[in-house]
C-alpha positions as CSV (number, residue, x, y, z in Angstrom):
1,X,0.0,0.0,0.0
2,X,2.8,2.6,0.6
3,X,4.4,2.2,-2.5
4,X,1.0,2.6,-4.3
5,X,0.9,5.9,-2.3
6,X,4.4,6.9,-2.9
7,X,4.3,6.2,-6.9
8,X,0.9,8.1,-6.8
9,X,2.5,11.3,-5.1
10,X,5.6,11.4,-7.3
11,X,3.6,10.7,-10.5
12,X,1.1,13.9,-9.3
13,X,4.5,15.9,-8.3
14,X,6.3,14.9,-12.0
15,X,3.2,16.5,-13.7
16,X,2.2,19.2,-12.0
17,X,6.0,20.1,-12.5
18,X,6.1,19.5,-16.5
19,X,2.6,21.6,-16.6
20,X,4.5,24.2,-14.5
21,X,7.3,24.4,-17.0
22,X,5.0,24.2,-19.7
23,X,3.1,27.4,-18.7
24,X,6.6,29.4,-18.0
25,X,7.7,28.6,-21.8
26,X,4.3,29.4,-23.2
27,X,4.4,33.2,-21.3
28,X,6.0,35.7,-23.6
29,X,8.4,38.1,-22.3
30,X,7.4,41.3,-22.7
31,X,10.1,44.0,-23.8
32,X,9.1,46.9,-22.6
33,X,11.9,49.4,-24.0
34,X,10.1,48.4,-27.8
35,X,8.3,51.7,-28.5
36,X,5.6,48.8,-30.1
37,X,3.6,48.3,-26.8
38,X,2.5,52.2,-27.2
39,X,1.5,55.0,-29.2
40,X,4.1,57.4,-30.0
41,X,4.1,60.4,-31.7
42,X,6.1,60.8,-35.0
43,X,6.7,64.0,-37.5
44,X,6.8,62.9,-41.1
45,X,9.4,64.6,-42.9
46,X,7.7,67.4,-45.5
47,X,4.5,67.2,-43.9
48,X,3.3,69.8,-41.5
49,X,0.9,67.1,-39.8
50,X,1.4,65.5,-36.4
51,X,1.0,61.5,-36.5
52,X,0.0,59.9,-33.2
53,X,1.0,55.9,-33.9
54,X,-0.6,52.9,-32.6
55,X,2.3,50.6,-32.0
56,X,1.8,46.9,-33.1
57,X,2.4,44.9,-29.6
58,X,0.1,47.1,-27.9
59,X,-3.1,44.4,-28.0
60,X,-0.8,42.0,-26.5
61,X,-1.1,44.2,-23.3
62,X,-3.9,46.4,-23.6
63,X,-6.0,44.5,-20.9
64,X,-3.6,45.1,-17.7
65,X,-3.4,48.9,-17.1
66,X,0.1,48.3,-15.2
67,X,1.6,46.5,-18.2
68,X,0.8,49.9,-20.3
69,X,2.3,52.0,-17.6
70,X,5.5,49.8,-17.8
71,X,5.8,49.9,-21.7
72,X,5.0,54.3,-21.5
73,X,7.6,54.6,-18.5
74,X,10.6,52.1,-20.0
75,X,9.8,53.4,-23.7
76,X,13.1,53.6,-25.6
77,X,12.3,55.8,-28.2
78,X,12.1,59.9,-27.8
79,X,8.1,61.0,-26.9
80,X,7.8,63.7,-29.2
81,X,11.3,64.8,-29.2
82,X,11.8,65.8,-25.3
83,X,13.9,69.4,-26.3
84,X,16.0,70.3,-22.8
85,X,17.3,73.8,-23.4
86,X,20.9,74.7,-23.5
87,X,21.0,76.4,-20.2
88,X,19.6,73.1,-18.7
89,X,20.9,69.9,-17.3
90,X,19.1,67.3,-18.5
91,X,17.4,65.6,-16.0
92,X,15.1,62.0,-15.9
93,X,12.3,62.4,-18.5
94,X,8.7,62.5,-16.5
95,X,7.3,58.7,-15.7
96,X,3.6,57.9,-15.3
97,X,2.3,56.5,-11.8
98,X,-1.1,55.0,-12.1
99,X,-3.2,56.0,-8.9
100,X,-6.4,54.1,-10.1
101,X,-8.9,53.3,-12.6
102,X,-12.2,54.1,-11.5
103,X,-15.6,55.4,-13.3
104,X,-13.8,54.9,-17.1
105,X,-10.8,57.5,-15.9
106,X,-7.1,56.2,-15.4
107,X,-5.7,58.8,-12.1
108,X,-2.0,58.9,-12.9
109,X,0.8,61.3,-11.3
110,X,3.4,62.7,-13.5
111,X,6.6,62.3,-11.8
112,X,9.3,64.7,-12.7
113,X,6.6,66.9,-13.7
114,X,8.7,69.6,-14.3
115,X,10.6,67.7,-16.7
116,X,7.1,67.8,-18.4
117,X,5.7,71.3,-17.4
118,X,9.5,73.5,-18.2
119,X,11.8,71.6,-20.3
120,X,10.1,69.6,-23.1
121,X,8.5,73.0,-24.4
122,X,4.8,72.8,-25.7
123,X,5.1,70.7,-28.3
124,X,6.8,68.1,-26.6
125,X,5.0,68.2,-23.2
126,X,1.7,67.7,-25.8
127,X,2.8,64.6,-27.7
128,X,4.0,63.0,-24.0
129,X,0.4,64.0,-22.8
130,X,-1.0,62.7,-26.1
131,X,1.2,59.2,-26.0
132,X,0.1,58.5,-22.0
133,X,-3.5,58.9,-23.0
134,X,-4.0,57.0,-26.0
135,X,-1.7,54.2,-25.0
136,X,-3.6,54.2,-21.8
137,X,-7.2,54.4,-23.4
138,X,-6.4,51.2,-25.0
139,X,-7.4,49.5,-21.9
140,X,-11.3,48.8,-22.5
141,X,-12.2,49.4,-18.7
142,X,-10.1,53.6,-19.3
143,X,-11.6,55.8,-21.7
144,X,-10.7,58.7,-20.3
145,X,-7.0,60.1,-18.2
146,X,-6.8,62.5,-14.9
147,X,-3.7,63.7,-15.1
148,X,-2.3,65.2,-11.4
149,X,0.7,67.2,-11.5
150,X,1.6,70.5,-10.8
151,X,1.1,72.9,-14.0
152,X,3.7,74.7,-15.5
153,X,4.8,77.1,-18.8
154,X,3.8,74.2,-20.8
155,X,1.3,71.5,-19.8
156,X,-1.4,71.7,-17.2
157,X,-3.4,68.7,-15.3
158,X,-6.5,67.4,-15.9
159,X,-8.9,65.1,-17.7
160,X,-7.8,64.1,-21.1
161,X,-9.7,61.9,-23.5
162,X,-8.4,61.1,-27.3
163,X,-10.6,64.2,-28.8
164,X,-8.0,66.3,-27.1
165,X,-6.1,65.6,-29.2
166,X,-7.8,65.4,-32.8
167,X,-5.5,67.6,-34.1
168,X,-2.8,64.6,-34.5
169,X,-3.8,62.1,-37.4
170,X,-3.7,58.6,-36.4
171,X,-1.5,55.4,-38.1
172,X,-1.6,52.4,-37.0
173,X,2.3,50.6,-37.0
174,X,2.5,48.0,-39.6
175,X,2.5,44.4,-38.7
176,X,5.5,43.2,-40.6
């Protein structure tokens, strides 16, 4: 009877440790430096428009808020051409801190608003805001983003939604 018992235990331990290793090789790593799990904002050359893009990885994270937070805050790629002025140092690009989601609106702090708010100029501080909203309103449960920092020469809080920003013509990153 106790080796019956025995065998069954190890048999139950050896699979649930193959199904274990089978679900750790099936998850994907997620690379969040690839400016593909966001929108970014991009300036065709000889074109006065404004293009927000909708990166191609972004559906594989669009349903955990935190996820989107990570790719926006570990983005490689420049937001909109972050312009420090000569007189500056440059200093840590703002990150976004997601306070909560609640009633369709994503809370978020800006931290190193004044990054955002003095050095980035109005352009720049727009595209950021423009990036951290659609990226995040690619969640289905956030249609809408509070933003909570102190306001400065050239971005001030508040509620942003994608119409803020119709101005900026949308393309969506080629699958290739």
């Amino acid at each position: 009877m106790k080796k019956k018992t025995v065998s069954t235990l190890f048999l139950i331990s050896a699979i649930a440790a193959i199904a274990t290793i089978l679900i750790l090789l099936g998850k994907k790593t997620v690379d969040f430096t690839d400016r593909s799990y966001t929108w970014y904002v991009d300036y065709k050359e000889k074109s006065d428009d404004i293009f927000i893009v909708r990166g191609k990885k972004i559906g594989e994270i669009k349903s955990d808020a935190k996820k989107l937070v990570a790719a926006l805050n570990a983005a490689d790629a420049d937001p909109g051409s972050f312009r420090t002025p000569a007189e500056k140092e440059p200093g840590d690009p703002p990150k976004v801190k997601l306070m909560k989601v609640e009633n369709g609106a994503a809370f978020v702090q800006i931290i190193n608003a004044e990054y955002l708010t003095q050095r980035m100029g109005s352009s720049g501080a727009q595209d950021y805001l423009a990036s951290v909203t659609y990226t995040l309103t690619e969640n289905r449960k956030i249609k809408k983003v509070n933003f909570i920092f102190e306001e400065g020469d050239h971005a001030v809080p508040g509620v942003y939604t994608r119409q803020t920003f119709a101005n900026y013509k949308i393309v969506i990153e080629d699958n290739r």
